[in-house]
C-alpha positions in Angstrom: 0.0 0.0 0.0 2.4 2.3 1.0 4.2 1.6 -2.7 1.0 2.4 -4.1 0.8 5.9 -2.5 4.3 7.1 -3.8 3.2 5.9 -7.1 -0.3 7.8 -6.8 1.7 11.0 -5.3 4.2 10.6 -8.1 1.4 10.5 -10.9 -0.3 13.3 -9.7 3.3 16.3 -10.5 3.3 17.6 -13.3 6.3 17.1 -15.4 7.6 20.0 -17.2 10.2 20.0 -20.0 12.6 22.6 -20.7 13.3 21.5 -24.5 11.4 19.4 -27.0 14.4 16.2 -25.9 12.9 16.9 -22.1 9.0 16.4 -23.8 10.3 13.1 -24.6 11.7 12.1 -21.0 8.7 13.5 -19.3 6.3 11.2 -21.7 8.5 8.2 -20.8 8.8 8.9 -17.1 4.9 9.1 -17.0 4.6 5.9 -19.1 6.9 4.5 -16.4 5.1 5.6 -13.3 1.7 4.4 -15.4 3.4 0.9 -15.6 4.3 0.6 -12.1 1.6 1.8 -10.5 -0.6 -0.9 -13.1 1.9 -3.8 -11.7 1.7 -2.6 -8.3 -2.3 -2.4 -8.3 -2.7 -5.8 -10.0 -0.3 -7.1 -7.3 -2.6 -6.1 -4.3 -5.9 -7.1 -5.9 -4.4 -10.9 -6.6 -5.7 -13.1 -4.3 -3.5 -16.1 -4.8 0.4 -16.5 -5.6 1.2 -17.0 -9.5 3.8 -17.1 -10.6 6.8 -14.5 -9.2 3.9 -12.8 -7.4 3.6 -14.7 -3.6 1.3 -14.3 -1.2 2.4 -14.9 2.5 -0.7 -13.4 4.0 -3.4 -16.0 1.8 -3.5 -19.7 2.0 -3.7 -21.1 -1.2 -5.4 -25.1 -1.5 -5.3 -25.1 -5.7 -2.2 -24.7 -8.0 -1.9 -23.0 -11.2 -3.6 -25.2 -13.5 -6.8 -25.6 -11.0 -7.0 -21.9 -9.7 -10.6 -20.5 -10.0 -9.0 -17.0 -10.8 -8.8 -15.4 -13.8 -6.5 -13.0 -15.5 -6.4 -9.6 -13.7 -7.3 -6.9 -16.4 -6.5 -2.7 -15.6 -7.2 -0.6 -18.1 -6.9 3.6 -17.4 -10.0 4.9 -17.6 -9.4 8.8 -16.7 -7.6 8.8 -13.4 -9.3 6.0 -12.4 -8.4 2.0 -12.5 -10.8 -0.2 -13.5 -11.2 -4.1 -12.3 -12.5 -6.9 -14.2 -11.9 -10.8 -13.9 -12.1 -13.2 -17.3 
């Protein structure tokens, strides 16, 4: 969670370049922070361990071929993140 916030904190400055090579830095930088904070969101809503993703917290009685969970999908939607299971 506390990952998370930075991220949140981080996406919300703006990013101002000096020179049309700076434009450039600040579009990657924000596609950067985008990326992380999409990894570290679908980490906390996974329920299970997969893969290089373990839970210590959750007991897990299935493995990966039997799991009754589905691929974790985030798309941006404004400045919101939105859930949804397949």
């Amino acid at each position: 969670e506390e990952t998370k916030a930075t991220l949140d904190a981080l996406s919300r400055k703006r990013l101002r370049a000096v020179d049309p090579s700076g434009f450039i830095d600040c579009c990657t930088t924000r596609n950067m922070i985008d990326t992380a904070r999409f990894i570290v969101t679908a980490a906390l809503l996974r329920e299970e361990s997969r893969g290089a993703h373990v839970r210590t917290d959750v007991t897990q009685d299935w493995d990966n071929q039997t799991s009754p969970f589905g691929h974790t999908i985030l798309t941006r939607i404004g400045a919101t993140i939105e859930r949804r299971r397949n």
